[in-house]
C-alpha positions, 0 to 999 in steps of 0.5 A: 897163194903164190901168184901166176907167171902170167898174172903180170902180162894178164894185167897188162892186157887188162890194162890195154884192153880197158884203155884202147876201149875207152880211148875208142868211145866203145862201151862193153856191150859195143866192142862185144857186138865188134867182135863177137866176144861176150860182155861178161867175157870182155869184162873178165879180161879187163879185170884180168881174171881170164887167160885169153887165148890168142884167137879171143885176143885177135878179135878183141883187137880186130875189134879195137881197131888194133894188131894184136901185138898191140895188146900185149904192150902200151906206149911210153911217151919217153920210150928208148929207140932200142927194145932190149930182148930182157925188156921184150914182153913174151906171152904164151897162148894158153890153148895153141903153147905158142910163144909171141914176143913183141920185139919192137920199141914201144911208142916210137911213133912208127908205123911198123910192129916185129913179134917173134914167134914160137910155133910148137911142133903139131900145133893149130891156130884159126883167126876169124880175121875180117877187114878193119880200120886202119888196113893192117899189112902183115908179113911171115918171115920163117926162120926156123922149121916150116909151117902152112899158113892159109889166107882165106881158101889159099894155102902156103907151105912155107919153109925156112927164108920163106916170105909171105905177104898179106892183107889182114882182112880174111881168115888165116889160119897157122898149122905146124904138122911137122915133129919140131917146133917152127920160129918166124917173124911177123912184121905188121903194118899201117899202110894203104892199100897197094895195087891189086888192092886198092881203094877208090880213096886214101885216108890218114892211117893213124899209128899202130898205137892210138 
């Protein structure tokens, strides 16, 4: 049989689901009752034998304490400063047909992540984001075409060049209604809480890779 295009990066989400799991000390029935994913299911994917579909990835990785641009590409310890474009990973959500590419070096030690997206014309992803630790700041920068973009009970229309900064810590939902396809970039961060949302103390915030 011949084997999926997707099989390779399924494997790789495989992978890094089952290393981030254990690196976190959490057994299947721990991270299912983290993110409100099945057992069973958390173990299809670990053993590659499931499509996830972004909005599982997003609480898999909300779960894991994680950006979900991180389950998509591990760490090499002698990673280059430079991410060539053939070297990017891209995957598309089997649900939604959005298209996300990390851009960022891997493993770099730096506490900023880029993923390019693709938002297919008439297309609709809801994430149940709630807070975790680390604080993950995140970033929409729209290159082409528009979108709506809400953050709990706000929305924004946003066209091209416009920004939007957030606090992954509510749900947010993405919806393209035009009749062409948007493209944007995400740039996700470990910060501490800026004013107005400060904290009444600060931690060490580890990396986006443990």
């Amino acid at each position: 049989m011949e084997e999926s295009p997707s099989a390779p990066l399924n494997d790789r989400i495989a992978r890094r689901v089952r290393d981030l799991r254990a690196a976190s000390g959490l057994s299947l029935d721990a991270l299912s009752a983290h993110c409100g994913i099945s057992r069973s299911m958390i173990s299809l994917i670990e053993r590659g034998q499931s499509s996830p579909t972004a909005v599982l990835l997003e609480k898999l990785a909300s779960g894991l304490g994680v950006p979900l641009a991180a389950l998509f590409d591990a760490p090499r310890p002698s990673a280059s400063p430079v991410a060539r474009a053939v070297d990017q990973p891209s995957w598309r959500d089997p649900r939604s047909g959005y298209v996300r590419r990390n851009v960022s070096p891997s493993g770099v030690g730096s506490q900023i992540q880029i993923v390019d997206v693709t938002f297919p014309a008439r297309a609709r992803v809801s994430y149940e984001t709630g807070p975790r630790e680390p604080v993950m700041h995140q970033q929409v920068w729209v290159i082409e075409g528009a979108i709506d973009i809400t953050v709990g009970d706000e929305r924004h229309r946003l066209s091209a060049g416009d920004c939007l900064a957030m606090v992954l810590d509510q749900p947010i939902a993405f919806h393209n209604p035009h009749k062409v396809a948007a493209r944007y970039a995400v740039v996700l961060a470990c910060l501490p809480y800026p004013l107005p949302f400060r904290r009444s103390h600060v931690d060490q915030r580890p990396s986006l890779y443990p």
